[in-house]
C-alpha positions as CSV (number, residue, x, y, z in Angstrom):
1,X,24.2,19.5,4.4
2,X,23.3,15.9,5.6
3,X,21.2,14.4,3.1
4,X,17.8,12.8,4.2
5,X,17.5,9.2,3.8
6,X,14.9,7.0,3.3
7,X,13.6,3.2,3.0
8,X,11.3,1.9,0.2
9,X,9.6,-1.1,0.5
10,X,8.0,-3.1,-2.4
11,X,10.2,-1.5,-4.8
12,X,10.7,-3.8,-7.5
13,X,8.0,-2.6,-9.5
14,X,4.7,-0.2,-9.8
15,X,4.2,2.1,-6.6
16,X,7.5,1.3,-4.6
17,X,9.6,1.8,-8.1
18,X,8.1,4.6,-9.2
19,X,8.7,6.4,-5.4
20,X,12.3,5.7,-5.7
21,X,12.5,7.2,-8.6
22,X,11.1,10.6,-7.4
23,X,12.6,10.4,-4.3
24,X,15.7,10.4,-6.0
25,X,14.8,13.5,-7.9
26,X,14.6,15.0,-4.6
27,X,18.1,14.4,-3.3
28,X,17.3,11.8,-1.0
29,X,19.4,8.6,-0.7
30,X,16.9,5.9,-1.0
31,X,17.2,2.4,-0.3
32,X,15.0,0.3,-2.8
33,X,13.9,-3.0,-1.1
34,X,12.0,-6.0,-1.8
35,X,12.2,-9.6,-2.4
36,X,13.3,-9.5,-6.0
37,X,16.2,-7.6,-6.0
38,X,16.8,-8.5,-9.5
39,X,14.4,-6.6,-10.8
40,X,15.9,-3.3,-9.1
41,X,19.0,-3.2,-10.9
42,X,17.7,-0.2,-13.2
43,X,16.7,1.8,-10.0
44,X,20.6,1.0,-8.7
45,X,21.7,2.2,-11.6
46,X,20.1,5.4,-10.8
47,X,21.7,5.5,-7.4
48,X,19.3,3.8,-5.4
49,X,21.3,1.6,-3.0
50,X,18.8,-2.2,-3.5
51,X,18.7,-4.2,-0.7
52,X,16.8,-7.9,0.1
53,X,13.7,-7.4,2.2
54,X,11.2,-9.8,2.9
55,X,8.7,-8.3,5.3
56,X,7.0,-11.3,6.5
57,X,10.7,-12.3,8.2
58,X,11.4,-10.7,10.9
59,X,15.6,-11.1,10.8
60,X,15.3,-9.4,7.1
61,X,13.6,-6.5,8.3
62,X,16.0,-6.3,11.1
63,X,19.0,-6.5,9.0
64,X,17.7,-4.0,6.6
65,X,17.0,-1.3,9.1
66,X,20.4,-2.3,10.5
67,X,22.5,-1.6,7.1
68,X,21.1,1.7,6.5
69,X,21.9,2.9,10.1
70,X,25.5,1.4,9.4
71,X,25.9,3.1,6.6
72,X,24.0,6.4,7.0
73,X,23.7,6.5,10.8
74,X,20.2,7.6,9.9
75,X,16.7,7.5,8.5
76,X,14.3,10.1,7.8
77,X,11.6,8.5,5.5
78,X,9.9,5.3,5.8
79,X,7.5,4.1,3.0
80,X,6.0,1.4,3.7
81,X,4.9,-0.1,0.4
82,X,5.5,-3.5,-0.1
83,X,1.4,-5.2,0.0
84,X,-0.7,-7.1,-2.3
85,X,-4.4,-8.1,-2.7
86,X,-6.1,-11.9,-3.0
87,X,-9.0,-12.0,-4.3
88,X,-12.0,-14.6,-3.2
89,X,-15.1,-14.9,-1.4
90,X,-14.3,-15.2,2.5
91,X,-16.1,-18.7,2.5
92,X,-13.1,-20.1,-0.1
93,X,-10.0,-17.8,0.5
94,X,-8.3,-20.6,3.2
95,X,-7.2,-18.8,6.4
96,X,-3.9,-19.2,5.9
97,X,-3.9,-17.2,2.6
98,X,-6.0,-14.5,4.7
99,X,-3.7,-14.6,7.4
100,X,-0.6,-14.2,4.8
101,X,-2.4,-10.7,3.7
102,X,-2.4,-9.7,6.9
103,X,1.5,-10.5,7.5
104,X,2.5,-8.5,4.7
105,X,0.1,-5.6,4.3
106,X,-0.3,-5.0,8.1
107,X,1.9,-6.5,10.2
108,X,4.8,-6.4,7.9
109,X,4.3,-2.1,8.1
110,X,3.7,-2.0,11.7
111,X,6.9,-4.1,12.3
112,X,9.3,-1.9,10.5
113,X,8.1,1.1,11.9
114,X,9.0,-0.2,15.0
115,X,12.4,-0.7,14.0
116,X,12.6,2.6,12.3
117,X,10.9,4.9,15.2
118,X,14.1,4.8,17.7
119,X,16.0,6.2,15.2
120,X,13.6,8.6,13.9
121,X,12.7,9.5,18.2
122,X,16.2,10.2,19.1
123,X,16.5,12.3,15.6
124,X,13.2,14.3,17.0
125,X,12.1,14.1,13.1
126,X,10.9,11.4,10.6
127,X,8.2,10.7,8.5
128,X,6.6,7.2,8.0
129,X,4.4,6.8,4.5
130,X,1.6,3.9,4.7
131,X,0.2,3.0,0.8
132,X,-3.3,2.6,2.2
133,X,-6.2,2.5,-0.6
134,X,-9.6,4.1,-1.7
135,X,-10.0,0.3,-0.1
136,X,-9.8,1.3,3.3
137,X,-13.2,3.3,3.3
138,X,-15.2,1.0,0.2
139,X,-16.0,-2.6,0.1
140,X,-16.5,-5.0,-2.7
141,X,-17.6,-8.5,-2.9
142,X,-14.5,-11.0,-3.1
143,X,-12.2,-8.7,-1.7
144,X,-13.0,-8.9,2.1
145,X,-9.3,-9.7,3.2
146,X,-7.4,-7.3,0.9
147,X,-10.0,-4.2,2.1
148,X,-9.6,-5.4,5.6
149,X,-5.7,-5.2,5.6
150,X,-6.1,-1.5,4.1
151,X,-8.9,-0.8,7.4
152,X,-6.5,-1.9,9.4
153,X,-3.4,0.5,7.9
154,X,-5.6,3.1,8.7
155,X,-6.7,2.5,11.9
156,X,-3.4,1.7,13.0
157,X,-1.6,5.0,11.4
158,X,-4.0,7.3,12.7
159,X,-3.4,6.0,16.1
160,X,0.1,5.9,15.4
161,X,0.6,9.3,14.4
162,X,-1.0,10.8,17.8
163,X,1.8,8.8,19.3
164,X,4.7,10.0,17.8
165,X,4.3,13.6,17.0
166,X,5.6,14.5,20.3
167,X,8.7,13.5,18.9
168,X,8.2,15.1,16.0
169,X,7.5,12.3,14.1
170,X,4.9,12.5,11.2
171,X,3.1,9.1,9.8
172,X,0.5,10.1,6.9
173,X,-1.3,7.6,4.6
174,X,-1.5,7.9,0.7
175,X,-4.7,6.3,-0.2
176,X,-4.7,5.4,-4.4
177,X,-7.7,4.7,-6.4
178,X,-6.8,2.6,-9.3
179,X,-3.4,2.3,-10.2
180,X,-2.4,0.1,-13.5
181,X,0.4,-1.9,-12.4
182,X,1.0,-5.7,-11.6
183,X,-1.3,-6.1,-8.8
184,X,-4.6,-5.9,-10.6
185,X,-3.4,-9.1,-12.6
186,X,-2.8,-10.9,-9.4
187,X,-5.7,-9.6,-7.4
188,X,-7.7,-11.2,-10.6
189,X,-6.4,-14.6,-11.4
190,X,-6.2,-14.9,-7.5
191,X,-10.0,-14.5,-7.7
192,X,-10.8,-17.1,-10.4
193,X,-8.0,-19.4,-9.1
194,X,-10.2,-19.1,-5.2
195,X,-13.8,-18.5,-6.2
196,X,-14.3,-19.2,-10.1
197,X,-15.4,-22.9,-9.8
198,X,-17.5,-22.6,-6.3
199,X,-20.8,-21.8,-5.6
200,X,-19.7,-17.8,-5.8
201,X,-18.4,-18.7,-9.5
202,X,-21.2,-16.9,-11.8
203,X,-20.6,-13.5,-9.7
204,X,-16.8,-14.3,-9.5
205,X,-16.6,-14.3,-12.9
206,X,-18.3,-11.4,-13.3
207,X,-16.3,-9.2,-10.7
208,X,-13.1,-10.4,-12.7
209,X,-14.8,-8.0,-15.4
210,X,-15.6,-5.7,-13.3
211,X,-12.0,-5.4,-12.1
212,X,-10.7,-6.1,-15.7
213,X,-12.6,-3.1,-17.0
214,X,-11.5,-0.4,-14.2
215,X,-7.8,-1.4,-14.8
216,X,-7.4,0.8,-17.8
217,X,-6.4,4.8,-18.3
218,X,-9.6,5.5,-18.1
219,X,-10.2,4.6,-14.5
220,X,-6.6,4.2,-13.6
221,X,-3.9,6.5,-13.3
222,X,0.2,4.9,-14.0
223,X,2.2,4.5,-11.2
224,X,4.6,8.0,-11.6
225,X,1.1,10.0,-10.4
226,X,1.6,7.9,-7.0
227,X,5.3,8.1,-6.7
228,X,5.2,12.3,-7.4
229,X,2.6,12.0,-4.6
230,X,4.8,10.1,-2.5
231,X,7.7,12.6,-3.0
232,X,5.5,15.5,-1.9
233,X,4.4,13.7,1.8
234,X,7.8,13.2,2.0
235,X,8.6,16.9,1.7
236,X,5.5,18.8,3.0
237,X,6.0,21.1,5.6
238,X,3.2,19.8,7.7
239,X,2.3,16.5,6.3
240,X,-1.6,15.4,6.7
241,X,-2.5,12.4,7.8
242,X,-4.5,11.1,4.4
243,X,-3.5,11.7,1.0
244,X,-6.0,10.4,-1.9
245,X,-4.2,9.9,-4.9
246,X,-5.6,8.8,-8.7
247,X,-8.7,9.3,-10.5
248,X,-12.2,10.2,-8.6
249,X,-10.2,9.4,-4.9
250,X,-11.2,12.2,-3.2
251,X,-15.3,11.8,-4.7
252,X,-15.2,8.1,-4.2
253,X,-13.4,8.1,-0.8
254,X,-15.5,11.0,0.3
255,X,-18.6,9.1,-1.2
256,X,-18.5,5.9,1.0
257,X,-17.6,7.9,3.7
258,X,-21.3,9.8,3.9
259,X,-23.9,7.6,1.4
260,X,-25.9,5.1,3.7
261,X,-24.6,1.6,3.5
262,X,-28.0,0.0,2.3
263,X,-27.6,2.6,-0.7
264,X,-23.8,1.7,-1.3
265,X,-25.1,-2.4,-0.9
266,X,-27.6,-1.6,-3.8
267,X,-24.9,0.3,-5.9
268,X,-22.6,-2.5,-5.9
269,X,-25.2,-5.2,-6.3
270,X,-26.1,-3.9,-9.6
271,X,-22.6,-3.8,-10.6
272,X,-21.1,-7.1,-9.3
273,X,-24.6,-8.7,-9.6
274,X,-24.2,-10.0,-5.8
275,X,-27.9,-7.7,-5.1
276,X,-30.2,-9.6,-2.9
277,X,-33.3,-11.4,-5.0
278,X,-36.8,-11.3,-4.1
């Protein structure tokens, strides 16, 4: 029997590494890509195959899609991983750090599954896996660009997935609360480096607490809860289009789905001290 294969992206560390792993577990042959490739070596040594993948260069993506068809002469499972958040008020974040989001979270995704969906059409089977967030249905002050990219993954998987069924072609989004890996720390001193010293400094500082706070066990699952998640879209029967992961996803992205915006405003004015004064 053939075995399945799929693509990883972002899977030098947290999410991406930890859906390698369990993809593994499953009998797939997963290739493990991102940037960094030396950081993957412990995932090759449990038979991932690591490959160099920058997502924002559109001859890397193409030669990344290429090699696995080269050497497996399929793909069955894309997961499109690979994203980060930058934190800052939208007055400070310079456009072309907000554009940059947008090449990697959004564009980066929709351009490999462009490359992968010939493949996966003339196989009449495939599934493509977008790491949305809890971030594509809440907002926060300072992180306009990051929940924007995650609105967008949505949008453009849900549209995407009427499209290629026909084909029988599945896309689904796994949507995580918080997940403790590198990304918070990033997201964070991204924040103070933008907004710490402007005119949004006082509740800048303040939402780095905020943030600081929610990345522990707590609030936060680790990234293995993600990656088993991952594994199971990968081998549902009938994969569904969303999959909230973590702790309080499915309260908190069912939440801001039906509570009235003025009431969710007020909510997070009293935690990130941003609400209107008299």
């Amino acid at each position: 029997m053939t075995k399945k294969v799929a693509l990883v992206t972002g899977g030098s560390s947290g999410i991406g590494e930890s859906a390698v792993a369990e993809l593994l577990g499953k009998g797939f042959t997963v290739y493990a890509a991102a940037r960094r490739t030396e950081r993957m070596a412990g995932l090759a040594d449990k038979g991932a195959h690591v490959v160099a993948l920058d997502v924002t260069d559109d001859a890397s993506m193409q030669a990344c899609v290429q090699r696995i068809l080269d050497e497996q002469g399929r793909i069955d499972v894309l997961v499109n991983n690979a994203g980060y958040g930058s934190y800052g008020a939208v007055e400070d974040v310079p456009i072309d750090e907000a554009r940059r989001q947008f090449e990697v979270n959004v564009f980066g995704l929709a351009r490999l599954s462009q490359l992968v969906l010939p493949t996966m059409r003339a196989q009449r089977s495939g599934r493509i896996i977008n790491i949305s967030s809890i971030g594509a249905r809440l907002y926060e002050p300072f992180g306009a660009w990051y929940h924007a990219t995650k609105f967008a993954v949505e949008g453009l998987s849900f549209s995407m997935r009427l499209e290629v069924a026909p084909f029988g072609v599945s896309v689904s989004c796994v949507a995580p609360a918080g997940v403790v890996t590198e990304w918070n720390t990033i997201s964070r001193d991204s924040l103070l480096e933008t907004s710490g010293s402007t005119a949004y400094g006082p509740w800048a500082k303040r939402a780095f607490k905020v943030l600081e706070t929610a990345d522990g066990p707590a609030l936060s699952c680790t990234p293995d809860v993600v990656g088993r998640k991952i594994a199971k879209v990968a081998t549902a029967k009938r994969p569904k289009a969303v999959y909230p992961v973590g702790k309080g996803a499915h309260v908190i992205r069912g939440s801001f789905d039906v509570v009235p915006k003025g009431v969710t405003d007020l909510m997070l004015g009293q935690v990130y001290g941003t609400g209107r004064k008299a």
